[in-house]
N, C-alpha and C positions, 0 to 999 in steps of 0.2 A: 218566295217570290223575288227577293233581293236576289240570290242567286243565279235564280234561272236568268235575269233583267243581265246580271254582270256578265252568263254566260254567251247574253244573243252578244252584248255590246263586243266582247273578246272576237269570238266568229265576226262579225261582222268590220272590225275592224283591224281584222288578221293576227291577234297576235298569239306568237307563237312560244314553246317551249323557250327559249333563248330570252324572250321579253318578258318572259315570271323570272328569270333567273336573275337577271338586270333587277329586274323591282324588287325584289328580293333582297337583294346585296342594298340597295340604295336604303330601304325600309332600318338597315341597320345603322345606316349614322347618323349620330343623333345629335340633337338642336345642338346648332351652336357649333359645329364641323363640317368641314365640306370636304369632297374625294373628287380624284379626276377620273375624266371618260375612260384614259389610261389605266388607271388603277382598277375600276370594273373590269375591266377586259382583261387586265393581266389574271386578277380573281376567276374567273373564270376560263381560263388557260386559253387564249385566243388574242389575235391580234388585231384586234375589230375597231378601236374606240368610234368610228364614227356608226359601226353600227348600233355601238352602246346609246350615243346618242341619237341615232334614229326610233330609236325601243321607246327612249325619256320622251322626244319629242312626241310620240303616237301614246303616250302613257294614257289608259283610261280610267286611273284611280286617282287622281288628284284630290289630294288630302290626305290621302294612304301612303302615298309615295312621292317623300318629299324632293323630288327632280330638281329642284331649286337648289339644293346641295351641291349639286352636280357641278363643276366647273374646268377647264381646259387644263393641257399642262402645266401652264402657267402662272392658272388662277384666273384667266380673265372669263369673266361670265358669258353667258350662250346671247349672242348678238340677235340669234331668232331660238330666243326664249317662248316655248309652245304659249304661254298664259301670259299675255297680255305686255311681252316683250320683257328687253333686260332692265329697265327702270321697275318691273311687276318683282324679277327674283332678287334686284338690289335691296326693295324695301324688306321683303320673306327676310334675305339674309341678317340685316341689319337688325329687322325687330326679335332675330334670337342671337344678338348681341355682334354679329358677326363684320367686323368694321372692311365697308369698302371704299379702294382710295383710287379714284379715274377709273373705275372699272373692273378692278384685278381687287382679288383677294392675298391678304400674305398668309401663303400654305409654310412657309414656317412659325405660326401660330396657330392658323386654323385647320390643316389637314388632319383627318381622320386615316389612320392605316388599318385597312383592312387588313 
């Protein structure tokens, strides 16, 4: 019943071959790291990043798929954070240790390389 429930939600909110492969790659960095829109997109041999984050921002696994990770080239957090905005992924990152300072994360400690 789970299944079938995930599969109307998918269909019904388009996503497609492209947006498993995103959740996918994101599923693998794990607490306590973040990766940028960039870096999915290079992994995945395309030169997409904001469609990587259109994929994050329609994600329908939240809790599966830790989007929260997810952060710009620079580091600085998703200004239209899909859940509950960037104050919602500041505290996610923070309470898996992840220190944020005005907004930006320092990805020469906390990046994850795919």
């Amino acid at each position: 019943r789970i299944c079938r429930n995930l599969r109307k939600r998918r269909i019904v909110m388009n996503i497609t071959e492209f947006d498993e492969t995103v959740y996918d790659i994101v599923r693998s960095v794990p607490e306590g790291k973040v990766v940028r829109y960039g870096d999915i997109a290079k992994a995945i041999g395309k030169k997409c990043s904001r469609a990587v984050g259109n994929s994050l921002h329609k994600n329908p696994y939240f809790g599966d798929v830790p989007c929260h990770r997810v952060v710009s080239g620079e580091g600085k957090l998703a200004e239209k954070f899909a859940f509950d905005g960037i104050s919602k992924q500041q505290k996610m990152l923070e309470k898996e240790g992840v220190e944020v300072i005005e907004g930006k994360v320092d990805l020469k400690k906390y990046l994850f390389e795919l």
